[in-house]
C-alpha positions as CSV (number, residue, x, y, z in Angstrom):
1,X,-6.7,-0.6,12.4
2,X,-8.4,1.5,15.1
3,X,-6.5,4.7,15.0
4,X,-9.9,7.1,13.3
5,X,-12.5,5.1,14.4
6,X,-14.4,8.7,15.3
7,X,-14.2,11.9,13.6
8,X,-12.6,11.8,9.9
9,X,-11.2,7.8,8.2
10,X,-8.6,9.4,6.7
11,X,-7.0,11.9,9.4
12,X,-8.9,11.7,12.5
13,X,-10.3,15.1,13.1
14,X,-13.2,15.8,13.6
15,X,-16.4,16.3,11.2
16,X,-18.4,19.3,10.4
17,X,-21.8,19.2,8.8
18,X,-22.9,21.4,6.4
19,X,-26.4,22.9,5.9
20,X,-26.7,21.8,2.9
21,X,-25.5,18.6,1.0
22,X,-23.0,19.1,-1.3
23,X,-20.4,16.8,-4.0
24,X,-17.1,16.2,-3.4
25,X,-14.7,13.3,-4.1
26,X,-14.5,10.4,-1.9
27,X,-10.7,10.5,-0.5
28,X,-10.6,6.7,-1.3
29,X,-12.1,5.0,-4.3
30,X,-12.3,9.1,-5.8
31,X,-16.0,8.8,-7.1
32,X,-17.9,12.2,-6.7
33,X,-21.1,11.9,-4.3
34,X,-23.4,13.9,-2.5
35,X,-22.2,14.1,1.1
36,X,-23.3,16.0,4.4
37,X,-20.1,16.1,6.5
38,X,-16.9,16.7,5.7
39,X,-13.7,17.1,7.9
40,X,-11.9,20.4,8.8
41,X,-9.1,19.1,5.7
42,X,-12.2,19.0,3.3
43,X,-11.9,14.9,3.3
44,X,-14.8,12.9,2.4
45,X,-15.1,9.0,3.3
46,X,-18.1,7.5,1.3
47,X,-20.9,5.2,2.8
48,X,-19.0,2.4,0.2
49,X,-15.9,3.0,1.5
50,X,-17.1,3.0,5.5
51,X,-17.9,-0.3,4.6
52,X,-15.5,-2.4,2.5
53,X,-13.2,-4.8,3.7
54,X,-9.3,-4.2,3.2
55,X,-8.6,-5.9,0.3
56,X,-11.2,-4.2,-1.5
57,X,-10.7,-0.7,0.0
58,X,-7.2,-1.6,-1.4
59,X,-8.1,-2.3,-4.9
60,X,-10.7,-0.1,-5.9
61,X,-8.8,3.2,-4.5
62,X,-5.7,1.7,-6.5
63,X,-7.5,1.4,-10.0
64,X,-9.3,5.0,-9.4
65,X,-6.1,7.0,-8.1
66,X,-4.4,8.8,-10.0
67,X,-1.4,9.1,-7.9
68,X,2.5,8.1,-8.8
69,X,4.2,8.3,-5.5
70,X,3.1,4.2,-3.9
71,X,4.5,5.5,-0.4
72,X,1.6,8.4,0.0
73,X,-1.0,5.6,-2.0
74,X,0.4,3.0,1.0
75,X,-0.3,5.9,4.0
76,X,-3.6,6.9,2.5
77,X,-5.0,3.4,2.7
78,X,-2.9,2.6,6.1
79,X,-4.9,5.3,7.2
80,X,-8.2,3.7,6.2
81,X,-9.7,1.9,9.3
82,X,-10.5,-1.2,7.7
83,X,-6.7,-2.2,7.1
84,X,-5.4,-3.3,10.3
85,X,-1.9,-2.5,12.3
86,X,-0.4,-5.9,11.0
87,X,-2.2,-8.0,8.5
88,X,-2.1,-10.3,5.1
89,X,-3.5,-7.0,3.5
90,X,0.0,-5.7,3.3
91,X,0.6,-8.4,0.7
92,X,-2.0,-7.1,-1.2
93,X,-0.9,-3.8,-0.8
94,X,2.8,-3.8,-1.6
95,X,1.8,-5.0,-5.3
96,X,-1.4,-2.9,-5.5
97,X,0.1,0.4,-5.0
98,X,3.8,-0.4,-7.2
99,X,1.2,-1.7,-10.0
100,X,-1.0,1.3,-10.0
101,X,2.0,4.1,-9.7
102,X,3.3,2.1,-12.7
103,X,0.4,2.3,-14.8
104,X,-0.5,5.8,-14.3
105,X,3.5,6.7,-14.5
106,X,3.4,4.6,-17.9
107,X,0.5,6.1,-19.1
108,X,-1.8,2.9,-19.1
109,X,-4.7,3.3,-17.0
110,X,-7.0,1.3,-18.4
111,X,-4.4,-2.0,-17.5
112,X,-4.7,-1.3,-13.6
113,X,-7.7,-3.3,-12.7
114,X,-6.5,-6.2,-14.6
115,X,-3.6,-6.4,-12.9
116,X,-4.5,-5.6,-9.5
117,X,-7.2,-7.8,-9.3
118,X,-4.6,-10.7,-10.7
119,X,-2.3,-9.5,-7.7
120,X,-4.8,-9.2,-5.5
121,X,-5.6,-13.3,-6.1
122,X,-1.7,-14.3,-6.1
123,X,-1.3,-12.1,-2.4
124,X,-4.1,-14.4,-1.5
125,X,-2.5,-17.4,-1.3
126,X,0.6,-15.7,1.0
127,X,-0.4,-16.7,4.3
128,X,-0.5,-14.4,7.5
129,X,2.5,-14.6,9.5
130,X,5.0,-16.0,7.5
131,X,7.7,-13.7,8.0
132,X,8.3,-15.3,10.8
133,X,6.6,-19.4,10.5
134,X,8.0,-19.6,6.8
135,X,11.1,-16.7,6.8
136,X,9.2,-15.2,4.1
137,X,7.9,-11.6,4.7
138,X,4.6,-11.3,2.5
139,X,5.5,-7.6,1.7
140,X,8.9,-8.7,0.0
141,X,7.1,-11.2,-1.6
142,X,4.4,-9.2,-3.0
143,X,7.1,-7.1,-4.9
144,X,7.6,-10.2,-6.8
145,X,4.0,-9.9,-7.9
146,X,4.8,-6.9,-9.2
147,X,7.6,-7.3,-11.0
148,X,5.9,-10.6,-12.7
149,X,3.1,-9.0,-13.2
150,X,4.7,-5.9,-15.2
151,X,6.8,-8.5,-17.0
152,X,4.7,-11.5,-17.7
153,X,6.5,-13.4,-16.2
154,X,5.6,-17.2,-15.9
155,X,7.7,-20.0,-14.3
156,X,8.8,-20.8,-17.7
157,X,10.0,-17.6,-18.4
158,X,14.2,-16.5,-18.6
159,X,14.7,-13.1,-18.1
160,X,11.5,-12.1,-16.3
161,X,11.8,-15.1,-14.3
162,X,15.4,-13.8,-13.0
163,X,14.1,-10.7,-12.2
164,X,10.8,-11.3,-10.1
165,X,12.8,-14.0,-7.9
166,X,15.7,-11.2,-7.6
167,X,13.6,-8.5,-6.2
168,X,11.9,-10.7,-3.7
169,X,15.6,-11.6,-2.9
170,X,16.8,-8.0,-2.4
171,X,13.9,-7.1,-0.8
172,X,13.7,-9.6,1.7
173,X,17.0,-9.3,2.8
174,X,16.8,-5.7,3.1
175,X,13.7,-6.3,5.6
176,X,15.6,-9.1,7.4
177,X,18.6,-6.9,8.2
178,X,16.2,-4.3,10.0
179,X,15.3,-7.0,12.2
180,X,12.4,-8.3,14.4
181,X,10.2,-8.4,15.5
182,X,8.4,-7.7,12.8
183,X,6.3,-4.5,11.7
184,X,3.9,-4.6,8.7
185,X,4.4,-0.8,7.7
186,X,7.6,-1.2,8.2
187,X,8.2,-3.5,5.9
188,X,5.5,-2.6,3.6
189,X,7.8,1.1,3.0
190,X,10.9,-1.1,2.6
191,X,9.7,-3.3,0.2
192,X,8.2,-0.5,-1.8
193,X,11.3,1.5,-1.5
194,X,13.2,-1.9,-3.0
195,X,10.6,-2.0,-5.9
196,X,10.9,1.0,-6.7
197,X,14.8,1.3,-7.0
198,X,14.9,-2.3,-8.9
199,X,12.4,-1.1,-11.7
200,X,14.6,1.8,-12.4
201,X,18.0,-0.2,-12.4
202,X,16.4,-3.3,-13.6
203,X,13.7,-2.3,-16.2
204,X,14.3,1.5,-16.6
205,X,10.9,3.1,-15.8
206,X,11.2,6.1,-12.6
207,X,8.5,5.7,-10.2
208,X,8.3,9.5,-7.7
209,X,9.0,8.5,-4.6
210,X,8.9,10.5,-1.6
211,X,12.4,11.2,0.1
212,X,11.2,11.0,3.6
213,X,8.9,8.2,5.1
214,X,7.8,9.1,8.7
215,X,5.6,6.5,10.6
216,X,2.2,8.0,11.6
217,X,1.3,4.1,13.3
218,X,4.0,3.7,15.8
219,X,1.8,4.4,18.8
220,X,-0.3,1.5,17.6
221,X,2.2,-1.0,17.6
222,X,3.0,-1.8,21.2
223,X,6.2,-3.8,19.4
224,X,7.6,-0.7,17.8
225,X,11.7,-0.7,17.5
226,X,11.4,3.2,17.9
227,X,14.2,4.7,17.1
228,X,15.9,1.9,15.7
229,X,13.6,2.0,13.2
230,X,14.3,4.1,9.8
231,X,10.9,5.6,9.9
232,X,9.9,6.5,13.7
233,X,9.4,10.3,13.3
234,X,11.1,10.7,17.3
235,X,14.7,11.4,16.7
């Protein structure tokens, strides 16, 4: 994604530099270093961070947050340069964000990297473009990770075996019924949306979700639905 390519990764204005170096918290992977410029917001984007690839911009800010909302986890790393407009790094994502707003919600930390490096390997093997090749929308998917993931499920398994196939199914068909073509962030902030209602109803743990998703990536998607999409901010 090339939408802060200049000035600050994570909200595009520009940077100041300060007479003197001074430590503050890398807005992505949230390790304290010795920096030189930060933006007018106080963000700071680490060398590290400048340079990793998606998936692991992805899961290193997701073990080290200690956020619970996965919608503002999923914007934050949208915002990151390195993930692109559309990608297979929304498969990664989708899981990588629900698993880390679980842990920290659930008051187990130390489980995150485990698991999101496990999702992380299982996204993998979700090709790009199969929404539309396969009818299989590798965000909807990915909350299947999830829910496997948080239930250990295997494909021997009864219960948990019901219940990863059954998200996947209710959120896919919630994506398919918004329609083409399709939209990565779209369908990212569906599936999440879907994830996050079926753990409550399904398995009984609350996950903060914020009430109002607006797009900040519509200009960069020359395909956007506008407003027949639920999360264009033009009304």
């Amino acid at each position: 994604m090339a939408h802060f390519r200049t000035g600050c990764m994570v909200c595009g204005k520009p940077l100041r530099y300060l007479e003197l170096p001074e430590q503050h918290e890398c807005s992505y992977c949230h390790r304290v270093q010795v920096t030189n410029a930060l933006c007018d917001d106080g963000h700071f984007v680490c060398d590290r961070c400048h340079s990793l690839g998606a998936d692991d911009a992805i899961e290193q800010y997701c073990i080290r947050t200690k956020e619970t909302d996965p919608i503002l986890m999923a914007i934050t790393l949208m915002q990151n340069p390195v993930v692109n407009m559309h990608g297979p790094e929304h498969h990664f994502l989708v899981p990588a964000v629900l698993l880390a707003a679980y842990c920290n919600v659930t008051g187990q930390p130390d489980q995150k990297a485990r698991l999101i490096a496990t999702a992380r390997e299982r996204a993998g093997m979700i090709r790009g473009g199969a929404c539309g090749f396969m009818g299989d929308c590798g965000a909807a998917v990915g909350t299947g990770i999830f829910i496997s993931l948080v239930t250990g499920a295997t494909p021997l398994s009864h219960r948990e075996w019901q219940q990863s196939n059954l998200v996947v199914a209710k959120s896919l068909e919630t994506i398919a019924l918004h329609g083409g073509p399709r939209c990565c962030k779209r369908n990212t902030f569906l599936a999440i949306q879907g994830a996050v209602t079926f753990l409550r109803e399904h398995l009984g743990v609350t996950i903060p979700l914020s009430p109002t998703v607006t797009c900040r990536f519509y200009d960069m998607n020359k395909e956007c639905r506008t407003i027949d999409c639920p999360f264009y901010p033009v009304r």
